[in-house]
C-alpha positions in Angstrom: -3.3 40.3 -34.8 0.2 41.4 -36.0 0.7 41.8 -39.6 3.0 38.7 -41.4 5.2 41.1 -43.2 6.9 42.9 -39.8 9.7 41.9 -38.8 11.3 41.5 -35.3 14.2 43.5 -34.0 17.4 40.9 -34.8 15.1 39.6 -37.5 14.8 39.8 -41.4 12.5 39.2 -44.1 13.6 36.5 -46.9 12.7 36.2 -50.4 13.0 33.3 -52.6 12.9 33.1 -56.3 10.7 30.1 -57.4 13.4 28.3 -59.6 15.7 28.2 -55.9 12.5 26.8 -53.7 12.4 23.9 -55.0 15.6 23.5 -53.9 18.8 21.1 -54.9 19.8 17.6 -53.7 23.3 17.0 -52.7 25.0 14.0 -51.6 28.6 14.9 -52.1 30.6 18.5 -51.4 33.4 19.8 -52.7 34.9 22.5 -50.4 38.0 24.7 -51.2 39.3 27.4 -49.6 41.2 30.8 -50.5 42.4 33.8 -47.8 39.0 35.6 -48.7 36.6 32.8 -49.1 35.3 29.5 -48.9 33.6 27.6 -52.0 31.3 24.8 -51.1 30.1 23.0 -54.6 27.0 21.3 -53.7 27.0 18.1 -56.1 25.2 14.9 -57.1 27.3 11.8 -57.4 25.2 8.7 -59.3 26.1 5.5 -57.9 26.8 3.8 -61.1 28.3 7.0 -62.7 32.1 8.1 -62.3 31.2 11.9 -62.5 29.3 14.7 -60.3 27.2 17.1 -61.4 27.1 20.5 -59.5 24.0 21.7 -58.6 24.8 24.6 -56.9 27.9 26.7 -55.9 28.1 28.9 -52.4 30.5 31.7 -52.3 31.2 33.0 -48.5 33.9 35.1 -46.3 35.1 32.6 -44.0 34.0 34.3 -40.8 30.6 32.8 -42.0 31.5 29.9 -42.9 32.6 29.6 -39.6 28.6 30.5 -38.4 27.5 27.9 -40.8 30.1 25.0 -39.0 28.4 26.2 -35.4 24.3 26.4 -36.5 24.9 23.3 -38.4 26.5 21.3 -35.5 24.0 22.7 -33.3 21.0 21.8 -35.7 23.0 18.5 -35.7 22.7 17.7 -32.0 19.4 19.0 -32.2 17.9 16.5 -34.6 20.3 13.7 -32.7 17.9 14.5 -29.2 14.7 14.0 -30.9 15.3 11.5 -33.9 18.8 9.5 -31.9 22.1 9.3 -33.5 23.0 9.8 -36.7 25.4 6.9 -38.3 28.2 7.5 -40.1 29.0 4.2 -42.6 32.1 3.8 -44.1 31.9 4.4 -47.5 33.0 1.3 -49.9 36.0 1.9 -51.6 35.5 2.2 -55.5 36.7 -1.5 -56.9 39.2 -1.2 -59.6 37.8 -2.3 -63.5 40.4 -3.6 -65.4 44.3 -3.4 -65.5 45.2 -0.9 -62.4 48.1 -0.2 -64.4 49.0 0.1 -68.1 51.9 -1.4 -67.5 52.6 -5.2 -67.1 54.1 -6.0 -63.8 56.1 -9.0 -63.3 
């Protein structure tokens, strides 16, 4: 029997600190962009709050943030054979609360 711990040619061991396994929820990201990188903030956006917490923040060089877009659109179609098609909904736009301007308009 082959021993857990070796690793295949083209493969690597990972390691994982106990405070990351558990892992962070995310239902809004913030991406921006520089010549030398791409930030994606990984955030959570309360419903019934008007702020987002960031949970976590990923730093990469945007030649793998270009491997990211392509294993996550092939995990996407992957998950779209077995489980169907994922739907998109519109998201309702935010209703105004109060005077949309401070000014009074005639």
């Amino acid at each position: 029997m082959a021993n857990n711990n070796e690793t295949k040619p083209g493969q690597i061991q990972v390691n994982m600190q106990p405070e990351v396994e558990k892992g962070v929820y995310s239902n809004l990201v913030i991406m921006s962009n520089t010549d030398t990188e791409f930030i994606f903030d990984f955030t959570f956006k309360h419903p019934a709050v008007q702020r987002a917490t960031v949970g976590a923040r990923v730093q990469m060089h945007p030649a793998h943030a270009k491997r990211l877009l392509n294993l996550l659109a092939q995990n996407i179609r992957n998950y779209e054979q077995h489980f169907g098609e994922i739907e998109l909904s519109e998201p309702t736009p935010p209703q105004p609360k109060g005077p949309i301007s401070p000014f009074k308009l005639n």
